[in-house]
N, C-alpha and C positions, 0 to 999 in steps of 0.2 A: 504493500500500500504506500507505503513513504518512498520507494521508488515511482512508484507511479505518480505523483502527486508533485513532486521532486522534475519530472520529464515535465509536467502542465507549465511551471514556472518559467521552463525556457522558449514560451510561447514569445516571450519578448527579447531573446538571447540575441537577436542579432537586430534589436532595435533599441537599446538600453547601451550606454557606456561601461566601461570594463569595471572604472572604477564604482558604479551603482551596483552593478553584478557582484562585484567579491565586497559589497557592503552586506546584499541579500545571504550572499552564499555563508558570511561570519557572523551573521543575525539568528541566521537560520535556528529553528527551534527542534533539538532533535529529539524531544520528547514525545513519543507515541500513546502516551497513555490517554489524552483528550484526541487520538487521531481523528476519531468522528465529528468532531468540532473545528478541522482545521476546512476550509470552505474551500468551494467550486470552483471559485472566479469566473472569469469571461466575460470581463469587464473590457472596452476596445475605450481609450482616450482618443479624445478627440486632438488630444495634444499630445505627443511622447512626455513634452516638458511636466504635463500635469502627473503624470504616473511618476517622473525623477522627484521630483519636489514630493510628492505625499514618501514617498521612502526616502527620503533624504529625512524627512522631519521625523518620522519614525523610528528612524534607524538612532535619531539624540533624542530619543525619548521626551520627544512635547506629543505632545494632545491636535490630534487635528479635527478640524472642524470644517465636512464639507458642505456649503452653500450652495442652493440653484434649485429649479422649479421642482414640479412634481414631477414623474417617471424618466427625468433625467439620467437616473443610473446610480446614483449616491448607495445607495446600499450594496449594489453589485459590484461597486469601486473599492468598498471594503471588503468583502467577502475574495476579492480580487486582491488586495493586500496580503491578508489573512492566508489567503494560496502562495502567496511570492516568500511571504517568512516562514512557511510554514508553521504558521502559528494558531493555536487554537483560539475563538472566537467567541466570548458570552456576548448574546445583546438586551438589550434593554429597551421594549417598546413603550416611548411618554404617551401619556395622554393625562386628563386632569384629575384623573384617579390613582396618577401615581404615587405611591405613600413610601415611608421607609422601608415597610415589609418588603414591597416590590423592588428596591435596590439592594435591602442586605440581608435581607430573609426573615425567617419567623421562628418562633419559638409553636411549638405543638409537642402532644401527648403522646408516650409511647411507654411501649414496653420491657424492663430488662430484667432476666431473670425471674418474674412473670411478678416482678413492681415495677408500677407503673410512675414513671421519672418525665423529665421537662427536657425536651432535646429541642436544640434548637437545627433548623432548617437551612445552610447556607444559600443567600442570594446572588446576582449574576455581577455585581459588583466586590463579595466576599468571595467568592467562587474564581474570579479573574485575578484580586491578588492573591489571593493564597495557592495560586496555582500560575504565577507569573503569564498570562496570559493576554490577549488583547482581549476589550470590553467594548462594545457596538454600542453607543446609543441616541436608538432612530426619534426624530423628530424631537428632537430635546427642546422646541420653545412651548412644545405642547403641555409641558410641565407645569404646575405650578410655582409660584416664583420661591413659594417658601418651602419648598422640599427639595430642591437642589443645591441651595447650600450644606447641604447637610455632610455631602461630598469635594465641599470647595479645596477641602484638606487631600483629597484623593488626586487630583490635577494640579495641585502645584509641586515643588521641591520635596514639600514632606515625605507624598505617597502613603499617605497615614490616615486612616478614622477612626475613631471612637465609636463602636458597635453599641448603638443605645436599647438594645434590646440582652446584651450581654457586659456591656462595659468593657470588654475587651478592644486592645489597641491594634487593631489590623494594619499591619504596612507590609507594602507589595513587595511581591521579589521580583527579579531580576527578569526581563521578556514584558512586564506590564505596559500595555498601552492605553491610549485612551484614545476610540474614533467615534465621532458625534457628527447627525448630520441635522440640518435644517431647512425648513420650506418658507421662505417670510411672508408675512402677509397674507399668508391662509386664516380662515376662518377657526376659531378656538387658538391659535399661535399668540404669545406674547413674547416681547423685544424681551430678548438675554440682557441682563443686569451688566455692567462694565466689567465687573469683577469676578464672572463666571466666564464674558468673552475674551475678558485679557490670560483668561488661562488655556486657550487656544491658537495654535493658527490658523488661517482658514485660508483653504481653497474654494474659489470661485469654479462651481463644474455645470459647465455648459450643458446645450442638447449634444447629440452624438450628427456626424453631419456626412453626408459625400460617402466617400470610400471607406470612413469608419463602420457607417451606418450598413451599410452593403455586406461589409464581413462577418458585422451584429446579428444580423438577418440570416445569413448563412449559415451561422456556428449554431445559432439558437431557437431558429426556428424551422418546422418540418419544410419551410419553401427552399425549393430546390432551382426554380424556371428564374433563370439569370431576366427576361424582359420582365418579366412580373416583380422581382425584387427592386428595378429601376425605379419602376412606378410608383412602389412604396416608397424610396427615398425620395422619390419627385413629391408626394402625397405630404410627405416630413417635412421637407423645404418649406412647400405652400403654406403647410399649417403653422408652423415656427417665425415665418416671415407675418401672417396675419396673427401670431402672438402678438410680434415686435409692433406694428400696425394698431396695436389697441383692438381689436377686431372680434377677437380670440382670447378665452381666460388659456392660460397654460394649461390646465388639463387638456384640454383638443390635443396639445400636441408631445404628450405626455408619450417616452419612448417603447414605456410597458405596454399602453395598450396596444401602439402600433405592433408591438413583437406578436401580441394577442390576434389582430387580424391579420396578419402574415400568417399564421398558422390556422384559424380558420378558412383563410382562403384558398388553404390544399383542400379543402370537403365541400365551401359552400362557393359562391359567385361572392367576386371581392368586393362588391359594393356591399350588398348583406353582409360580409365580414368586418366591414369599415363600420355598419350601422348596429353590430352589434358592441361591438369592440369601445369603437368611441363615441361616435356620435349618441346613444342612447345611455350616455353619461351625464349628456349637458342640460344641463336644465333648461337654460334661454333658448326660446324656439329661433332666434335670430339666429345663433350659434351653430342651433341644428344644422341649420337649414344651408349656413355658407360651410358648412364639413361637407355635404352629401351635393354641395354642388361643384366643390374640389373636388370631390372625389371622383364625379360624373364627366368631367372632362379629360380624368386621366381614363380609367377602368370602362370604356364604353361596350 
């Protein structure tokens, strides 16, 4: 398995510099024990620069934080990390029910000896450092403002928290990282406090575009017919450009769904695939209506 997984990495071998390569190769995590947690990748940057730079920051152990719309790819960009270091992955999904339980785990009832004792539950934040690992956490402005500090000690110099469900002093070992992503201006999102964003850095990650897009479509989804994949990057273009246009909320041109009807469109007619996929996401009929009339110009 760690051979194999080891081969996935050098998907970028002869597009990455020597010196990025033997930063990956002495980072490398050769711990097999979280193998099932070290992820897939199949992440294609729209920039080579943007893939040197998130392992560049990684590799000095800061915290990165990537920025940019919905179905951009940010999560797939980590899991794509997570494959180059070989490194095992907790994440951590925000939303505004996230409490401390959900970062450091819980305390519950069980059995020893057949007395019944107080175990506590490690979470994906205790779990990542005590197991030097990297820690995912998706959509972190979905959070409330007052339960993320609670970790402000975990993302700077410290690497230290205070488990307030045990009182114990958790600091990470050695392979800890921290990747966080965020969507601004989404509906329930609030603006990260200074003092939570100064403990990242942040990558700007675009849509995926052109030739990236092409090969995205290729690796990952069942369409196979080289005119038919055009047409979806042609479809992506359109819609991305009536983002930029005001025209269009960024879901339209969200890359997951597009991956979604490229693979409907091996069973059904690509326009139904488009209508399933994106267009019957959007709520404003305005919206609808300029998706399925892109779409009818390319997919006739």
């Amino acid at each position: 398995m760690f051979q194999e997984r080891s081969m996935q990495m050098y998907h970028f071998d002869d597009q990455l510099p020597e010196e990025v390569l033997n930063i990956l190769q002495s980072a490398r995590n050769q711990n097999t024990n979280l193998e099932e947690l070290v992820r897939q990748g199949g992440y294609v940057p729209p920039s080579m620069d943007l893939m040197i730079d998130a392992i560049t920051i990684l590799s000095m152990g800061k915290n990165l934080l990537l920025k940019g719309p919905t179905g951009a790819g940010k999560t797939k960009f980590a899991e794509t990390l997570s494959n180059l270091f070989h490194q095992p992955m907790y994440s951590v999904n925000c939303s505004v029910d996230l409490d401390a339980e959900s970062l450091m785990g819980f305390k519950t009832l069980t059995y020893q000896d057949e007395k019944q004792v107080i175990d506590f539950i490690p979470g994906p934040v205790t779990n990542a450092m005590n197991h030097g690992t990297f820690l995912y956490i998706d959509e972190i402005n979905m959070a409330k403002p007052e339960t993320l500090p609670l970790i402000n000690g975990v993302l700077d110099y410290r690497r230290t928290v205070t488990n307030p469900f045990t009182n114990d002093i958790v600091t990470a070992k050695k392979g800890f990282n921290v990747i966080a992503a965020i969507n601004e201006g989404y509906i329930g999102t609030v603006p990260l406090n200074e003092a939570l964003k100064n403990r990242f850095i942040i990558l700007d990650v675009p849509y995926i575009e052109g030739d990236q897009l092409k090969q995205l479509i290729a690796n990952n989804t069942r369409l196979t017919e080289s005119k038919t994949i055009n047409l979806f990057v042609k479809l992506s273009a359109d819609l991305v450009a009536a983002v930029n246009q005001g025209k269009l909320s960024e879901e339209a041109a969200s890359i997951r769904a597009l991956l979604d009807a490229c693979d409907l469109s091996t069973m059904i007619p690509a326009k139904r695939a488009i209508l399933r996929a994106i267009v019957d996401k959007l709520d404003e009929v305005r919206e609808r209506e300029l998706v399925m009339n892109i779409a009818e110009t390319l997919f006739q």
